[in-house]
N, C-alpha and C positions, 0 to 999 in steps of 0.2 A: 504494500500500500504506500504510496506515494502521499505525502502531505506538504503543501504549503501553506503558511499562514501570510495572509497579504495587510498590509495595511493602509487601505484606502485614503483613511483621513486622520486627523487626531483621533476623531470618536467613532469612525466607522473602518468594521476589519472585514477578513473574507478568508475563509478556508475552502482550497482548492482543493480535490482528494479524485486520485486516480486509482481505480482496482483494477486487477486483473478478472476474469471470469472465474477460475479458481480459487479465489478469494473469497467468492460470495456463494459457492456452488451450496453449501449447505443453507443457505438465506435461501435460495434459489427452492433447493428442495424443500425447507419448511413449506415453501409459500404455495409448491400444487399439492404438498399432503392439507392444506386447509382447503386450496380449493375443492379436493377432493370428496371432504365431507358435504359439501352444497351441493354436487354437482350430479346428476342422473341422467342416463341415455339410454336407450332401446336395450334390452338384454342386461342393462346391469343396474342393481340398486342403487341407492344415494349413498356415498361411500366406499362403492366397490369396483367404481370404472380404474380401470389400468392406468398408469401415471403414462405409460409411451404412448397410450390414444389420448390421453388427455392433450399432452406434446404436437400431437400432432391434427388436434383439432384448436386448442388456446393455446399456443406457446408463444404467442407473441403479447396477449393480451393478459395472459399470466406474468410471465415476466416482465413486460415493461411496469403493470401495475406497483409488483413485488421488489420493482428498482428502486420506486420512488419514497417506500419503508424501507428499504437497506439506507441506501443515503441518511435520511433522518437520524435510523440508528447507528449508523459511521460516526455520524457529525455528533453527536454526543458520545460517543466515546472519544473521539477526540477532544471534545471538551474538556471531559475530566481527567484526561491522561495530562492533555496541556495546561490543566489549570486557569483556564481561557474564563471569561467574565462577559458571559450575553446580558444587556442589562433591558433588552424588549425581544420580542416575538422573531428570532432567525427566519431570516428568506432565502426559499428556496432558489437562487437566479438562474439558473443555468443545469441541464443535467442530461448526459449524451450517454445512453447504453448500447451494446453492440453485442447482440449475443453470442455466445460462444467466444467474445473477447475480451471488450472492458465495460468498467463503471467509471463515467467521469462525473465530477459536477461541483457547484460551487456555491456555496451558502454565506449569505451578509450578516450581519447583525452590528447593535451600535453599542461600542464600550464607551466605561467612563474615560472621559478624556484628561490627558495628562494636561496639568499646567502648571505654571511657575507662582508660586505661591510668594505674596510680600505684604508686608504688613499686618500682621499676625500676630506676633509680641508687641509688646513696648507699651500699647497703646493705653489711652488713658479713658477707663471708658464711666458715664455717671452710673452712680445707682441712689435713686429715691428715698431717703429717710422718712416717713413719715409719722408725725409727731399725735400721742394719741390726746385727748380731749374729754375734759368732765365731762363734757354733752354727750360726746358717743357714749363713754360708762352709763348713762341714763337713759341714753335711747335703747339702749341694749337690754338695760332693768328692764324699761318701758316692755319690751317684746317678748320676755322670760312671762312678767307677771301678765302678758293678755288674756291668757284662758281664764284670771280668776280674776278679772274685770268682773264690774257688777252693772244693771242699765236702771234707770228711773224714769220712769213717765217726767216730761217736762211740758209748760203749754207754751214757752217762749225759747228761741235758741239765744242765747247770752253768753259766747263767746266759739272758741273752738272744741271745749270738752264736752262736745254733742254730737249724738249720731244722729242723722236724721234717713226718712224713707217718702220718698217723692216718685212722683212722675214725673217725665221730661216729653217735653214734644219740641221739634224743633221748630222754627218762628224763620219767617220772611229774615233775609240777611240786610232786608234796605230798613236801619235804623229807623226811620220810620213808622214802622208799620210791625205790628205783632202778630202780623196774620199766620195761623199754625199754616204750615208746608204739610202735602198728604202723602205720611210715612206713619210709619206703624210705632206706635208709641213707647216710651222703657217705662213699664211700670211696676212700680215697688220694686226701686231700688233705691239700695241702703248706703249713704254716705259716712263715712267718721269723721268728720270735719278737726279731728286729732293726726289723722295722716298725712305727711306730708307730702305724699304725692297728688293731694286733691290740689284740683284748679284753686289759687286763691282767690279768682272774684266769686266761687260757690261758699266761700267762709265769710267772706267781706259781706256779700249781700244777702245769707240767709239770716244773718243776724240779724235780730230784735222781733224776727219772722214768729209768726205762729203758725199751727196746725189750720190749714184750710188758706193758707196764702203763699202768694205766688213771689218767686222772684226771677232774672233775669240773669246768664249768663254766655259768653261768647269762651269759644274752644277755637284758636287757631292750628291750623294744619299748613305746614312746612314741608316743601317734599322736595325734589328733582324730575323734570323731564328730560335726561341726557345731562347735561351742562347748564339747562335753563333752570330757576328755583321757580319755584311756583306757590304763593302762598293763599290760602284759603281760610276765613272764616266763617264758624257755625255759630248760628245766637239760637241758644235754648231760653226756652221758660219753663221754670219748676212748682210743682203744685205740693206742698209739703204735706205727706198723710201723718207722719207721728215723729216727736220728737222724743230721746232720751239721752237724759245725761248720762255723762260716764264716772263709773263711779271706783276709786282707784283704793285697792286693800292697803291695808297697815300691813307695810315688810316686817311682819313677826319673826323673829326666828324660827318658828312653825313653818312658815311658808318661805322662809328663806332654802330653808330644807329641802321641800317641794322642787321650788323651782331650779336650783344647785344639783339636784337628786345628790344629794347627803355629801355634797363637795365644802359648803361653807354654812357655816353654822348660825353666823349673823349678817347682817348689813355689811359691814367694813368686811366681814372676809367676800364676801359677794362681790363685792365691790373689786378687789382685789383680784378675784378669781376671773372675773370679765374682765379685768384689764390685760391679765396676763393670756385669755384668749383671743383681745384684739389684738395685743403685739406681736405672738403667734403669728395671725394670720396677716399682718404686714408685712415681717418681716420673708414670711414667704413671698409672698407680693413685689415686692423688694427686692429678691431675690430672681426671682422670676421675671422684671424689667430688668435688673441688670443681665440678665443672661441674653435676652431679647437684645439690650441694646448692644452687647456684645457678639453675638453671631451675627447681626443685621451690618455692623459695622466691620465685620470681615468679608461678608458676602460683599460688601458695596465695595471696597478694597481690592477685589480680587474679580472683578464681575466680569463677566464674557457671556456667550450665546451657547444656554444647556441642549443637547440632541434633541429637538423636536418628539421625538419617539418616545424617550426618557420619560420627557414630561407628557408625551400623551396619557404613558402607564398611570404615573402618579396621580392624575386627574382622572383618570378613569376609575382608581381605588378611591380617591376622593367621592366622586360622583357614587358609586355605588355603596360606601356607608352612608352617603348619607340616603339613599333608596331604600336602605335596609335599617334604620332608624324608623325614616317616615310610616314604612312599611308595620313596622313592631308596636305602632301606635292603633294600629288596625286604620289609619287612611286608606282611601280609595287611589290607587297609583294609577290611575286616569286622569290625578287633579295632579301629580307630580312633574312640576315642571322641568324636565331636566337639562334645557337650553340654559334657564336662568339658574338653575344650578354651579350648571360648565362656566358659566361666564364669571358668576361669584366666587370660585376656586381655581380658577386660570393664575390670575396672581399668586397664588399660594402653589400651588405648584409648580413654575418658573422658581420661587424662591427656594423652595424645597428640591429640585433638582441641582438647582447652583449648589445648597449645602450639600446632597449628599455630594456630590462629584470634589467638595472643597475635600469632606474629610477622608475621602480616599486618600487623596494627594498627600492632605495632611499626617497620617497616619501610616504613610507610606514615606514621606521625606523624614519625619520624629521618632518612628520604628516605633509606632504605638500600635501592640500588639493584644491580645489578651491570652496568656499562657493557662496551663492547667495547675499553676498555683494559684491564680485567679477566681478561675473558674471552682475551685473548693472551697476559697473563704466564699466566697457568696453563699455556696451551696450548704456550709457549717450554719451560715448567721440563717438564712431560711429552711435549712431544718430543724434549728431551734424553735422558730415561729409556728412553724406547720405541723411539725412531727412524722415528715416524709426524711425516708435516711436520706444519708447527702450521696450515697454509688448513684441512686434513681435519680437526683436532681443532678449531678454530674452528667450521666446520659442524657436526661432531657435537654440540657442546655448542649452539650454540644451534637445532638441533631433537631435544634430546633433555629429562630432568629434571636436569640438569646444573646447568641453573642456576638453578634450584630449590635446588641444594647449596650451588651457593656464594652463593647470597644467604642464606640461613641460616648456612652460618659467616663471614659477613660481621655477621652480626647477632649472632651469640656475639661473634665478637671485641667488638664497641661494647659487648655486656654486661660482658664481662669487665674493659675498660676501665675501664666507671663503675661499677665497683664495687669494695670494699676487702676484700682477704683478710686473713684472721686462723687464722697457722698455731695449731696444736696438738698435742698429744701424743695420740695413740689410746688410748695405753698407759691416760693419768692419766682418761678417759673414763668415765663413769658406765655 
């Protein structure tokens, strides 16, 4: 067998592969003992026609078929003999058989492409301090203690600490005129006028309101058509059917308990104890822009044009989680757009093809590897956690994408290393 490997372009290669007939003669014969079993003719059952009639009624359309699966399975074993890296769907281009001679032919496919990697250490990249606040600690109580909120009949709304239940019709948009629009109405529904995601002129002007009276408010809508903005206003009027105050418990230490589930005993350790889950969850936050703005700022450093192909893949596994999401929701995937989908994760996969192709190179000029010292501390720390021995989770990871992962955060970490953060304020942020 004759092999060459060609390399067309940076990212695109080509394996040329010449056989002789004796080469494939047992591929050959696999292929009429299968024909065989399908095949029946006058005087002999399915399965029992002679391979030299068979020959001499399909031997051309036997074997040329049975070429086009030798090739296939050539070309991957050649892969893995070579070590070779298809990173989409190999094309067939070319394939010339000659029976009783040869098999020629020649398969494409697109590798990652090599490039000169610069700017990579040194750099100085931010990462977000974010500073926590008495008010969060409270909006946070606020959201622990809601289930044992209490409500009171009210007959007047006097201030925000009211929910109230209305109906809404929407009204002519020409100030003017109150005339209702013919749409089908929202009725009994329930507002907190304590939430701060409610429209403030529904707070501003139900006040001083009663049960049986009306107030007025406008909802703007802010969109895009392409590049143009397009702004729209709705003016509702609201018919209030009940008002209730809201009525807020005494933090007991009973119900500190409760809400804590037996973490903190009183007030001040509550307090305490949600402080130290918003800083938690910042500082991962935190953590998570600065990694953002550090791979962002290498990919932009190092940018070129990813193989078309590459990133078809990556968008096609975008596009189909997210089908398989929609799907799991029990939606109808006759409503699933999935143009608007492609066009939403185009950008994200262009970026994701530049990185993976960054950290090949990377990982390949750093000698950042993952050894099977590696691959056992993982497998020690998650079988403590699981209770699977660590031989089975050694096998699983090295025949699975595993380590794939962890040579990738093998490769953040050396980024993170050679390079310098520089906190800052969000706040003081332009």
């Amino acid at each position: 067998m004759e092999v060459k490997i060609n390399n067309i372009s940076n990212s695109l290669q080509e394996v040329e592969v010449t056989l002789n007939y004796d080469e494939i003669s047992q591929e050959i014969a696999n292929a009429y003992n299968e024909e065989r079993k399908k095949i029946s003719l006058p005087g002999f059952r399915k399965g029992k026609v002679p391979i030299e009639l068979l020959k001499k009624l399909y031997r051309d359309a036997i074997e040329y078929q049975a070429s086009e699966k030798i090739a296939t399975k050539k070309f991957w074993d050649i892969v893995d003999k070579e070590k070779l890296k298809p990173i989409n769907t190999p094309k067939l281009t070319d394939i010339n058989f000659i029976i009783d001679s040869k098999l020629s032919f020649k398969v494409q496919y697109e590798i990652l492409p090599k490039i000169e990697l610069k700017d990579y250490k040194g750099l100085t990249i931010e990462k977000p301090i974010f500073k926590i606040s008495e008010n969060e600690i409270d909006k946070e109580i606020d959201y622990l203690i809601k289930p044992y909120l209490k409500f009171e009949d009210a007959e007047v709304v006097d201030g925000a600490n009211y929910k109230i239940t209305v109906n809404l019709q929407r009204i002519n948009e020409n100030n003017e005129s109150n005339e209702p629009i013919k749409e089908p109405k929202g009725e009994n529904l329930v507002i907190n006028l304590s939430d701060e995601n409610v429209n403030p002129q529904i707070i501003n002007n139900a006040k001083n309101k009663r049960v049986g009276e009306n107030f007025n408010f406008e909802f703007v809508d802010e969109h895009y058509h392409g590049d143009e903005k397009h702004t729209v206003t709705y003016r509702y009027t609201a018919r209030i059917l009940k008002i209730e105050k809201i009525i807020y418990p005494d933090l007991t230490d009973e119900l500190v308990k409760k809400i804590s589930k037996n973490k903190a005993n009183n007030i001040e350790e509550l307090r305490q104890q949600v402080k130290e889950d918003i800083e938690a969850y910042y500082k991962k936050q935190s953590e998570d822009i600065y990694l953002n703005n550090l791979l962002n700022a290498i990919v932009k450093n190092n940018d070129f044009e990813p193989p078309q192909g590459y990133v078809n893949t990556i968008l096609e596994n975008f596009v189909q989680q997210e089908k398989s999401h929609y799907s799991s929701k029990k939606n109808n995937l006759k409503n699933f757009d999935e143009k608007a989908v492609e066009e939403y994760y185009k950008p994200r996969a262009v970026w994701n093809a530049k990185w993976q192709i960054i950290l090949e190179n990377l990982c390949e000029k750093e000698n950042i590897k993952v050894d099977d010292t590696d691959i056992e501390e993982i497998a020690k720390k998650e079988s403590e956690a699981t209770g699977i021995s660590v031989a089975k989770l050694v096998n699983y990871y090295k025949n699975s994408d595993r380590l794939n992962s962890l040579r990738e955060e093998k490769a953040i970490k050396f980024l993170i290393e050679n390079n310098k953060v520089k906190e800052v304020n969000p706040e003081h942020k332009n």
